[in-house]
C-alpha positions, 0 to 999 in steps of 0.5 A, spaced: 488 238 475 493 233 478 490 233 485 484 233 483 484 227 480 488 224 486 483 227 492 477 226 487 480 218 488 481 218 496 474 221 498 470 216 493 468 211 497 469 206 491 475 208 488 479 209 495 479 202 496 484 202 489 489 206 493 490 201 500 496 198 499 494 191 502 488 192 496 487 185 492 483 185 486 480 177 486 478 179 493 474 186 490 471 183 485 468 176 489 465 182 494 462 185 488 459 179 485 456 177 493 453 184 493 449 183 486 450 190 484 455 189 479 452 194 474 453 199 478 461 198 480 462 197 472 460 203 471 462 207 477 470 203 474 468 206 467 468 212 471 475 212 474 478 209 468 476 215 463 478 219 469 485 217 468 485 216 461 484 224 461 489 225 465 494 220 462 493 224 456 493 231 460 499 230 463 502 228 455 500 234 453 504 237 458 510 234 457 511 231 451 518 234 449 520 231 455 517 224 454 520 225 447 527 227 450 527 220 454 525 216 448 532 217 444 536 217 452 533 209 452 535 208 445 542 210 446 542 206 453 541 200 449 547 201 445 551 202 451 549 195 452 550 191 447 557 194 447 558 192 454 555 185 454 560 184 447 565 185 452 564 181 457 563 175 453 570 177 450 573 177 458 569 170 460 573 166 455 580 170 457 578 167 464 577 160 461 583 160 458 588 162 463 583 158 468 586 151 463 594 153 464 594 155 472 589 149 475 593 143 473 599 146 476 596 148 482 593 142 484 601 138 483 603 144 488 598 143 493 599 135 493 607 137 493 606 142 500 601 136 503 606 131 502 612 136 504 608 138 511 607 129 512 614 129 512 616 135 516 611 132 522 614 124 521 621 128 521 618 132 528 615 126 530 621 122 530 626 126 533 621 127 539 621 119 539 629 120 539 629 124 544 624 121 548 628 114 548 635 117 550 631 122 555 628 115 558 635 112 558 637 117 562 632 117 567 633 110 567 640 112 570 637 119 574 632 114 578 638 109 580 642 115 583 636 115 589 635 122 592 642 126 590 639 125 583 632 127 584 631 133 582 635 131 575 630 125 574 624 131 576 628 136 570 628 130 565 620 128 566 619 135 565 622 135 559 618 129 557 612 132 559 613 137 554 615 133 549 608 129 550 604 134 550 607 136 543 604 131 540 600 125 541 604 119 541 598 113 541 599 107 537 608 108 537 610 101 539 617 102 540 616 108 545 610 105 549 614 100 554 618 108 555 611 112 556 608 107 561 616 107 564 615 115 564 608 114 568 611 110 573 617 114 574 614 121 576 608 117 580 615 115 584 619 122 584 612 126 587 611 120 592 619 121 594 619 128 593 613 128 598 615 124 604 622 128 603 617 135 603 614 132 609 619 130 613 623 136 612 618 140 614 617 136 621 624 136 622 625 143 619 630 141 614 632 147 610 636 142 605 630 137 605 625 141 604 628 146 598 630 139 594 624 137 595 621 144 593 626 144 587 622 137 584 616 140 584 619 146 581 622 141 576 615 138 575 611 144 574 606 143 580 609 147 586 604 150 587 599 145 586 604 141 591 604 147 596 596 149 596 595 142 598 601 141 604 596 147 607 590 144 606 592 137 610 596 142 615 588 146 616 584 139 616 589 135 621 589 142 625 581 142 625 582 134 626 586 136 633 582 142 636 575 138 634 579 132 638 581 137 644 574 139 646 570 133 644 567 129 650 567 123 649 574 123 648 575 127 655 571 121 658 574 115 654 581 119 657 577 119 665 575 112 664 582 109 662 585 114 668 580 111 674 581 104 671 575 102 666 569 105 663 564 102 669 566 108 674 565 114 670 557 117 671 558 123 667 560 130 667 556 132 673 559 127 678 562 131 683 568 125 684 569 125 676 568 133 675 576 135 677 578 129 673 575 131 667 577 139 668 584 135 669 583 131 662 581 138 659 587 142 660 592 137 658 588 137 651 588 145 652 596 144 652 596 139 647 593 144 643 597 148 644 603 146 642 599 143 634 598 149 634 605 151 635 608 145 631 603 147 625 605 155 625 613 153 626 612 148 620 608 154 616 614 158 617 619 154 615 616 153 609 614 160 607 622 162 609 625 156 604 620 159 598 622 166 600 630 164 599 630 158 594 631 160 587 631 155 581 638 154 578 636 155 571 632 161 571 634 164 577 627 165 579 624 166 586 619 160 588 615 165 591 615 170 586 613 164 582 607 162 585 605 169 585 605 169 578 601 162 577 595 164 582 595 171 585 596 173 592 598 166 594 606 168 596 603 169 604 603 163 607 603 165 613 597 170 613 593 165 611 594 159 615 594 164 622 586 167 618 584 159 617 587 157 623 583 163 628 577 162 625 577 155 626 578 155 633 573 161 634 568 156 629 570 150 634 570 153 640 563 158 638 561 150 637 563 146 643 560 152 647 553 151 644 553 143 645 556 142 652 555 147 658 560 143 663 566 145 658 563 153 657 563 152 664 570 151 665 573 155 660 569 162 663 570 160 669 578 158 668 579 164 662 585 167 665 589 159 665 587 158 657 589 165 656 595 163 659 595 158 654 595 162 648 600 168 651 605 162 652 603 160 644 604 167 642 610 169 646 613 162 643 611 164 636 614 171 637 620 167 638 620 164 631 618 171 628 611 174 625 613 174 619 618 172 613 623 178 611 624 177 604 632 177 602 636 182 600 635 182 593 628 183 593 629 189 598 629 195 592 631 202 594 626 208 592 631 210 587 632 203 582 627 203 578 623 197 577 617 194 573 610 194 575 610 186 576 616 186 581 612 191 585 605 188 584 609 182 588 613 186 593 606 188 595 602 183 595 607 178 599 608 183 604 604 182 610 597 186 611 599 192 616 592 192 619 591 185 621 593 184 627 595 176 628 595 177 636 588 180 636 585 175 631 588 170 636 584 174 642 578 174 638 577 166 638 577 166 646 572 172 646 566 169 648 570 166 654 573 172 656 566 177 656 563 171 660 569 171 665 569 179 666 561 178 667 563 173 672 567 177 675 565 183 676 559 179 679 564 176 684 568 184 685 560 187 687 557 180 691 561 183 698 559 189 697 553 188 696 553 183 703 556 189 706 551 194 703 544 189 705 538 192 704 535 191 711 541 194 714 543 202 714 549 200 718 556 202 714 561 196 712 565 193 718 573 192 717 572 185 715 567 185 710 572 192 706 577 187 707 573 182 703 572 187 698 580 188 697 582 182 698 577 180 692 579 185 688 586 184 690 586 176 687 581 178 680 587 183 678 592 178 681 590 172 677 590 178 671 598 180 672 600 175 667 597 179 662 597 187 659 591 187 655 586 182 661 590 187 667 588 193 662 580 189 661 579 188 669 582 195 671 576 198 668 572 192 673 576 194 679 574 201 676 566 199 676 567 196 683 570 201 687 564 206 683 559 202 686 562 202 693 561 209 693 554 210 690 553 205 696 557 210 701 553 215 699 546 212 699 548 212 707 549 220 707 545 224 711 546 231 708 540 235 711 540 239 719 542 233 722 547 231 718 551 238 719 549 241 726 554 243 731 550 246 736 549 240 741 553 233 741 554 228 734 547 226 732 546 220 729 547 221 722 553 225 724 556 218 727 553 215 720 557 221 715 563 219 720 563 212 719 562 213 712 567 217 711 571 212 715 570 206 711 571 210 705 578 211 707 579 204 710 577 202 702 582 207 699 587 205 704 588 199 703 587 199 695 593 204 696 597 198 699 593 194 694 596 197 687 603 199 690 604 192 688 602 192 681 608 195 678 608 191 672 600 193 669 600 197 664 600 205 665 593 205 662 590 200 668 594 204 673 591 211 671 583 209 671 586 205 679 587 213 681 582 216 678 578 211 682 581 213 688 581 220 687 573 218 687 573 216 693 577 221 696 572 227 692 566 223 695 569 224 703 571 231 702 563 232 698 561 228 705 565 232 710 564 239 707 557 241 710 559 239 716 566 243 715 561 249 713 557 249 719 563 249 723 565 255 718 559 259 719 559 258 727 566 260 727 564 267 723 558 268 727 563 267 733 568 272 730 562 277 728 561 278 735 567 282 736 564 288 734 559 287 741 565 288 745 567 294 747 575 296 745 575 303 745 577 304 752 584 308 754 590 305 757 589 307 766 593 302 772 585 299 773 586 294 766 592 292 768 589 285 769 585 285 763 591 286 759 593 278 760 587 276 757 583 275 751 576 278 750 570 274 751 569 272 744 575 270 743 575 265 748 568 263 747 572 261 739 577 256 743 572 253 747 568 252 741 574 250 737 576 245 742 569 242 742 569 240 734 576 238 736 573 232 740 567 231 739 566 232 731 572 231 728 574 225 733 569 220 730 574 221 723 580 215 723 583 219 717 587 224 721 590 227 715 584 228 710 580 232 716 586 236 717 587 238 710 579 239 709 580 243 715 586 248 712 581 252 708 576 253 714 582 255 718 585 259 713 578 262 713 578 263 720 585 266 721 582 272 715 575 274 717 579 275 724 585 280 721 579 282 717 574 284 723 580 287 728 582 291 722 575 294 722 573 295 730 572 302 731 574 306 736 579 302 737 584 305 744 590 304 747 587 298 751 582 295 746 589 295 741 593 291 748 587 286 748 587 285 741 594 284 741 593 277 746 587 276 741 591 275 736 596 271 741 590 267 742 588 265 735 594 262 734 593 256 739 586 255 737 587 254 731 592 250 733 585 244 734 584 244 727 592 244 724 598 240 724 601 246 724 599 254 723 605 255 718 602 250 713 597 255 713 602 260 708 599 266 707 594 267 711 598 265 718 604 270 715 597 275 715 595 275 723 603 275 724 605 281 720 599 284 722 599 283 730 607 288 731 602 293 727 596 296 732 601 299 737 606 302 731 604 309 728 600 311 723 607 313 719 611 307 721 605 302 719 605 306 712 613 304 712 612 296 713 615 293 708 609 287 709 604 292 706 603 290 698 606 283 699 603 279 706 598 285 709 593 287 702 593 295 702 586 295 703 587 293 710 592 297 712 587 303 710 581 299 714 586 299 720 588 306 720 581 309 719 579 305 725 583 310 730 579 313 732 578 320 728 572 322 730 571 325 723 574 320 719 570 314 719 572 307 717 569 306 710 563 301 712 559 307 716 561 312 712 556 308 706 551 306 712 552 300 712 553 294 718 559 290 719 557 284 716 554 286 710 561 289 708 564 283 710 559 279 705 561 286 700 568 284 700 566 276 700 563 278 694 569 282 690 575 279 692 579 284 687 584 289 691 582 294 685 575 293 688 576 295 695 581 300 694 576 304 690 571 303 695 575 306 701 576 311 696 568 313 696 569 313 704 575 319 703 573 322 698 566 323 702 570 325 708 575 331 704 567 334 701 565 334 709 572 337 711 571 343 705 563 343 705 565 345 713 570 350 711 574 346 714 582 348 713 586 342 715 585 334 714 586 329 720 593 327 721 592 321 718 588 323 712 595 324 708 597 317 710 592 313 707 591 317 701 599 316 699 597 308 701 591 309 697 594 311 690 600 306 691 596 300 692 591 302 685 599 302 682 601 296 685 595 292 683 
């Protein structure tokens, strides 16, 4: 029935508005006066209303025990009220009562208290006026003693100073004539401690300066006091360096010299150009030694605080400041970061401004650098760094709190900042505009050399004014490590380039590497070339034997350098030393056109004193390269030792040719004996000595006593395996004329020169044993598929040869 009435209310239109929260009665009823319907509403209400009552009275009905229940709860509530509001009538006048007996007493107690709490502050007072009048006194008499009694005087007014800050003593007579003293006093005790400060410092007066420090201390205001020594030390170091670089001063300077301001016309004078460069390095030098004066009073000072303790507390100046204001015990950090980036800031400034003093600082950056070497060298004498005393050195295994250790840190100098290299730093500009500078002035003579309109090579003269250019550039450079290091990678670029020059001039196609008529002229050309690039390495050689004072790293990248010039002369003689190779191979393969297969008789005889026609044609062409190609190159020694690998080549492809002639007879071995006699003065043309040539000369020596000696006394040579290859004994003994057993080229059906070309190609023995063993084994399946009961003799020989030779290898 409930949720009837209370769905039958919220879908009504009329009855919903009743259950809106915001719903206002006069509102309502204005509404429905304004409508004229009121008749209606009235009874519409009527409605509701005996709708509630009948629920009111259901809900009644329902619940009467529980309404009744509810009844005598309210009357028993109200007795308990009565109860408790009797009660605390009976509370409220004990409280009064109490009140009446405790509020006089309390009032004579707080009166007492006020009156006792101004007495205590008159007696403080006093005893502070007391003591201020006996501490006045005694500075009075502290002031009298003059410097010896100054730090007492300081200690005194810093008693006062507390003393005063306590309590605010305005309007007390009898101490106002002693406080006007006191302020007077510590003006005068800061200002003669100052000039004590500062005069010590200039002097460098360790006794000076911690007296004057002491005060300080004493007043409280060390480092106050020191943050503004380093801040006036800063100005009138920016003061000097603007002073040094300023043009107008320069020029007041050049007039005063030449005698008044009338005969000075400006920077670009020719006349007055050297005066000026001359007033600009004396300023330069001047700088210098501020700069120096400024670090050495720096450090002085830093050393005083590092070492001076108070005397009553024992405590370190140093630490002290660091407590006051973290991170401010380096002084010596600091000043050099302020003091770099003050000249990187004034000369990054004089550089915008004027164009004749950037000139002459890039132009003359190795005499500023000089300058600032000495500074650094002069500074390193007084020592980068300050070592804190031994009382602060604490080992690893002494305990120590946190604060101490938080000082040692922040104290110590920063690992990764480099002093010297800030220093650089503030001249980089000048340094990157002279190494431009000077590497145009080490490329401008070559490429005079190098002209465009010319394809001839560099005269002597002109690669003598190349060295002599890279000789002053690294001259000029000697006094310093790090600008030597820095233009050794110029000279590095330079000799590059001269080689990139060189070799535009090559001429590497037919004409460049014939050797059939006389030298063309791109022959003549590569020669000359080569000529200059050895003239170059020459005397840089002679150039860099001087400089034994560079640092290891600039000498590494010289002889890289010149090892470059050297590969760039064996890269342009190499086709020609190819050519001559190759013809020499083609001479050598002609031995094979020759007959040597001839017997010994009485009508050789003449024949036995000479060399064959191949042999001959090799000398006549080894004489020809000898003086023709090979004598338009100065560098004697170079060819020669390009040359070693074409002899060593030429002395094996002959050994390797002899040992494959095939028949090979009495007389043919008396005739390849003076071959073998002959090959060794031809080569001669192409080698300072034959020995030099090591195992390929060792070769045609142990192998020419060989050819007349038997097969079973040139299996026992004690060469073989070690000289002669066991390849090429097995290549000698097959060509001895067996009919049947035939060397191993034939054998596969291959020409001379393509086996040749085969053993190129497979330089291993193994290889080349196991080839010959194919021949012998196809010679013993041809001995047995013939029915054949017996090998040739020397057979036996060389398959004993042969299975050492696979052991040996």
């Amino acid at each position: 029935m409930e949720e009837k009435v209370f769905h039958n209310l919220e879908n009504d239109e009329i009855f919903q508005r009743f259950t809106e929260p915001d719903f206002e009665a006069k509102a309502y009823a204005t509404r429905i006066i304004q409508s004229h319907a009121i008749s209606q509403h009235l009874a519409k209400l009527a409605e509701g209303i005996n709708m509630l009552d009948k629920e009111i009275h259901s809900q009644v009905v329902q619940h009467h025990e529980d309404l009744l229940s509810q009844a005598t709860g309210v009357e028993t509530l109200e007795g308990v009220l009565q109860t408790m509001q009797t009660r605390i009538q009976s509370l409220l006048a004990a409280m009064e009562r109490i009140r009446g007996r405790i509020v006089e007493p309390y009032n004579k107690i707080v009166s007492r208290t006020a009156q006792l709490k101004r007495m205590q502050e008159t007696c403080d007072m006093l005893r502070h006026v007391t003591r201020i009048m006996y501490l006045s006194k005694r500075l009075h008499s502290q002031l009298q003693g003059g410097a010896k009694e100054v730090t007492k005087a300081a200690q005194t007014l810093n008693e006062l100073d507390y003393l005063s800050s306590r309590i605010d003593f305005s309007g007390i007579e009898v101490i106002e004539s002693d406080r006007r003293f006191i302020r007077q006093a510590r003006k005068d005790v800061e200002t003669q401690a100052q000039k004590m400060l500062e005069q010590g410092i200039e002097v460098q007066n360790q006794t000076q300066v911690a007296t004057a420090l002491q005060v300080f201390y004493n007043l409280d205001i060390l480092d106050q006091t020191v943050e503004q020594i380093m801040l006036q030390s800063k100005t009138h170091l920016s003061k000097q360096i603007q002073t040094a670089l300023d043009v107008n001063q320069l020029t007041t300077a050049v007039s005063d010299r030449k005698g008044g301001p009338g005969r000075v016309a400006g920077l670009a004078s020719s006349g007055n150009t050297a005066a000026f460069r001359a007033a600009l390095w004396m300023n330069m030098e001047k700088l210098v030694d501020a700069l120096y004066s400024a670090y050495s009073q720096t450090f002085h000072l830093q050393k005083v605080l590092v070492r001076k303790r108070d005397a009553a507390t024992h405590t370190l100046f140093i630490e002290h400041m660091n407590q006051v204001k973290e991170g401010s015990g380096n002084l010596l950090q600091d000043f050099w970061k302020s003091m770099t980036s003050l000249l990187l800031t004034e000369f990054n400034k004089m550089a915008e401004n004027n164009s004749f003093l950037k000139q002459v600082l890039e132009s003359e950056y190795p005499k500023l650098l000089r300058l600032y070497t000495d500074l650094w060298r002069r500074i390193q004498s007084l020592g980068v760094k300050v070592d804190l005393p031994n009382s602060l050195q604490v080992e690893e295994a002494v305990p120590v709190d946190l604060q101490h250790q938080q000082f040692m840190e922040q104290t110590a100098l920063d690992s990764r900042y480099d002093p010297e290299k800030a220093l650089r730093e503030s001249l980089s500009q000048f340094e990157n505009a002279y190494l431009a500078k000077s590497l145009s002035r080490l490329f401008d003579p070559i490429n005079l050399a190098f002209s465009s309109s010319s394809a001839n090579t560099p005269t002597d003269e002109e690669i003598d004014g190349i060295v002599r250019a890279i000789a002053s550039e690294l001259n000029v450079a000697s006094f310093d490590a790090k600008l030597a290091a820095t233009l050794a990678r110029n000279v590095t670029k330079t000799i590059v380039f001269f080689c990139t020059k060189s070799e535009q001039l090559l001429v590497t196609d037919s004409d460049g590497r014939q050797v059939i008529g006389p030298p063309t002229s791109a022959q003549t050309r590569n020669a000359a070339v080569i000529n200059a690039l050895f003239k170059l390495h020459q005397s840089l050689s002679k150039v860099l034997s001087t400089l034994s004072s560079f640092p290891e790293v600039a000498l590494i990248s010289f002889n890289d350098a010149l090892q470059g010039i050297v590969e760039l002369m064996g890269n342009a003689i190499e086709p020609l030393l190819n050519s001559i190779l190759q013809a020499m191979e083609a001479i050598i393969l002609t031995m094979h056109h020759e007959d040597f297969s001839l017997s010994l008789d009485g009508s050789q005889s003449h024949e036995q004193q000479t060399c064959s026609l191949y042999m001959k044609e090799l000398h006549q062409f080894v004489q020809r390269v000898a003086s023709t190609y090979l004598a338009q190159f100065q560098c004697t020694e170079f060819v020669m030792q390009s040359l070693r690998p074409v002899a060593c080549r030429c002395l094996e492809l002959f050994v390797r040719h002899s040992s494959l002639l095939y028949p090979l007879g009495e007389s043919g071995k008396l005739r390849l004996t003076a071959d073998y006699a002959q090959i060794e003065q031809t080569i001669t043309s192409i080698c300072m000595k034959p020995t030099d040539l090591g195992k390929s000369y060792r070769l045609v020596r142990a192998v020419r006593p060989l050819l007349f000696q038997t097969s079973e006394h040139v299996a026992q040579s004690s060469a073989i395996g070690d000289v002669i290859p066991y390849s090429l004994v097995l290549q000698l003994l097959s060509s001895r004329g067996h009919p049947a057993l035939r060397p191993p080229y034939q054998a596969a059906g291959w020409t001379c020169q393509r086996y040749s070309q085969w053993l190129d190609e497979h330089p291993s023995e193994r290889d080349r044993l196991k080839f010959i063993k194919g021949s012998l084994e196809s010679y013993a399946q041809g001995v047995t598929s013939r029915g054949g009961k017996e090998f040739v003799p020397v057979y036996p020989i060389m398959i004993n040869l042969l299975q050492k030779g696979l052991q040996h290898d």
